[in-house]
N, C-alpha and C positions, 0 to 999 in steps of 0.2 A: 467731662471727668466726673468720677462717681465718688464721694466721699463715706461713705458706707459699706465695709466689704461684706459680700451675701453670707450668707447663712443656710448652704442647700447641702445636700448628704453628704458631698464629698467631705463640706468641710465640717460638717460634725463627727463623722466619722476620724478625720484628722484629731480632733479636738480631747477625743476618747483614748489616743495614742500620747499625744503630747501635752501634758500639763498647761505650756506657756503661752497656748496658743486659746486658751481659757478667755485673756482678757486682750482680745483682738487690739490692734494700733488701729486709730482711723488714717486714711491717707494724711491728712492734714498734721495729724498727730506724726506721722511717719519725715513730711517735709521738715516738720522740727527738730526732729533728729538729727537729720541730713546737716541742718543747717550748722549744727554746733559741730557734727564730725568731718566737714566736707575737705576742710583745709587740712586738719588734721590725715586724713586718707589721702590724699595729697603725696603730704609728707612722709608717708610710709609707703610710699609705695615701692622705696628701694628693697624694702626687706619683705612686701608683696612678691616680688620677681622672687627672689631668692626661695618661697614656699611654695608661690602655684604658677611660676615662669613657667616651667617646660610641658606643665600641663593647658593652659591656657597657648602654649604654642604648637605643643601636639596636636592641638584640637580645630586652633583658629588659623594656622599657618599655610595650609594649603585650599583654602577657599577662593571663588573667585567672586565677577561681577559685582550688583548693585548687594550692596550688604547693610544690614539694620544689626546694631547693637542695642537691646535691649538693657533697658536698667545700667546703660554705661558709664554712671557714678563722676569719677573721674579725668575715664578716658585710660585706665588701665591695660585693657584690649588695643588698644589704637595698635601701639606697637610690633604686636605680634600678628597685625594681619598684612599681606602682600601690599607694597605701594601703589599695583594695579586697581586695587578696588575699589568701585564708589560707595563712599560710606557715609553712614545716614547711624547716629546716635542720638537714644529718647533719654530721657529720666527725670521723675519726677521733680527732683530738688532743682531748682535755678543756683545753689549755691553747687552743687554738684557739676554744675552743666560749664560754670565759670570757669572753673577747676579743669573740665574737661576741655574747653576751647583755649586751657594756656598749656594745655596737652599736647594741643593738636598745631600749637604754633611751634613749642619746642620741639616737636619732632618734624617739622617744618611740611606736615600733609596738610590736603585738604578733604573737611567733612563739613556736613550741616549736621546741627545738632536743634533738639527740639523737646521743647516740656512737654511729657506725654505722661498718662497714665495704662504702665503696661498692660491693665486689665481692661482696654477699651482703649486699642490703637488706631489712631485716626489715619491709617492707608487703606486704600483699598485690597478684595483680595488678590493674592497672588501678585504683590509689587516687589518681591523680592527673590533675589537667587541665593542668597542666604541668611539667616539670622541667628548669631549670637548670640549668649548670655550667661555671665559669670557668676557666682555666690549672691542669684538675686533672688532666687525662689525663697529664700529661711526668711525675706522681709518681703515679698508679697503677703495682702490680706487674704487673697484667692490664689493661691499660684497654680490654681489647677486650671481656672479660667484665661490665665495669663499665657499660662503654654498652650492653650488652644488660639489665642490670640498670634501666637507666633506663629503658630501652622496654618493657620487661618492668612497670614499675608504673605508665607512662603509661597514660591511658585510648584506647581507638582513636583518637577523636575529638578526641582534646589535641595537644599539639606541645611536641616537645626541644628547649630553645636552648642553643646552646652556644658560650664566645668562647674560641680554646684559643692556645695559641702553639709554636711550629717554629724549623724553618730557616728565614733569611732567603733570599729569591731577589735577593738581591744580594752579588754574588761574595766582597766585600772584609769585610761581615760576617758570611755562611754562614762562609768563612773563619777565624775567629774564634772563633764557635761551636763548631766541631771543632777547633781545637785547645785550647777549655777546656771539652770536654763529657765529657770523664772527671773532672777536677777538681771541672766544678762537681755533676756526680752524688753526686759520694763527699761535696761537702760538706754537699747539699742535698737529694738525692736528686730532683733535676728533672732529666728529659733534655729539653734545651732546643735539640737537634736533629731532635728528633720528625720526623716527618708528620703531621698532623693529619688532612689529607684521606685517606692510605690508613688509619688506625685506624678510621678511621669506615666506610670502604669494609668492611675488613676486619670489622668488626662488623655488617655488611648491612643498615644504616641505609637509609631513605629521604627521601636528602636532597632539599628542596624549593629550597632557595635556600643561597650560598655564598658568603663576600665574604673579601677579604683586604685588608690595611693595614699601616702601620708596615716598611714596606719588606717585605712579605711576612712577616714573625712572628706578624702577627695575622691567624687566621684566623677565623669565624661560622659557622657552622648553623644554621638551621632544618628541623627534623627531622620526619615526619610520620612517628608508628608504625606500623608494620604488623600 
């Protein structure tokens, strides 16, 4: 695991777009976060369902085989993928991961779950037929490196789903956003003014399909590796 996130064009170029992304978290710095929000996310996850459920099941609901959840916090995801599939959840936080194996008991599946640093996943490539991952780009250090990581252990053949969240494109809450997205970085370390679409661009995904929601904050991929 790398405790320093890089500093190569993509991500200065980000840096020039996004104020908050000025004063980078270090992973370490990042696990601390977790640590104080993990239970609390948790706890919320019922009124989670209620704002990104039907997107998070649009997206993850008809996948199959060996599946990788990246950055899967909780265990959020769990629910809305098939009982069919073998599932394998990373994420850095162990207070996270807690959380996510009393996930995985009350919805009575089974998954292995593992501390992983999304930006240097320890599988080899192509060990999966598909990989997930939810609102986890805005707290990646690199999240451009992190989604080549995820293509990188897809199989050709499989497909990346991803439901991530931005700026709104409605003036009065983009608005909003930027004036508390240095605040809520430094508290949470989410930039929650992202782009979604250009990290993905930036990461030379091959996006298949694209949808957005929630006034423009939620955005979907379905990804085809190359």
């Amino acid at each position: 695991m790398t405790s320093t996130p890089r500093t190569d064009e993509h991500q200065s170029h980000r840096t020039e777009n996004d104020p908050a992304s000025n004063r980078p978290m270090s992973l370490s710095e990042i696990q601390a976060s977790y640590a104080d929000y993990a239970d609390w996310l948790h706890r919320f996850e019922r009124f989670d369902r209620l704002v990104t459920g039907r997107y998070r099941s649009d997206r993850f609901g008809d996948v199959a085989g060996k599946v990788l959840d990246v950055a899967c916090g909780t265990g959020t995801n769990f629910r809305y993928l098939p009982e069919t599939v073998e599932l394998v959840g990373i994420d850095l936080s162990p207070e996270m991961l807690q959380n996510a194996e009393t996930q995985l008991s009350e919805l009575g599946r089974e998954g292995t779950l593992r501390q992983m640093d999304a930006q240097d996943l320890d599988f080899p490539d192509d060990s999966f037929d598909t990989v997930i991952s939810a609102l986890s780009t805005c707290t990646f250090p690199d999240p451009v490196a992190a989604l080549r990581e995820m293509e990188r252990v897809c199989k050709p053949d499989g497909t990346i789903r991803l439901v991530e969240h931005g700026r709104s494109d409605v003036g009065p809450i983009a608005r909003y956003q930027e004036w508390r997205a240095d605040a809520h970085y430094a508290k949470t370390g989410c930039r929650w003014t992202q782009e979604p679409r250009e990290i993905v661009t930036e990461a030379g995904l091959s996006v298949q399909e694209t949808s957005s929601g929630l006034f423009g904050t939620i955005t979907t991929f379905e990804i085809t590796p190359t």
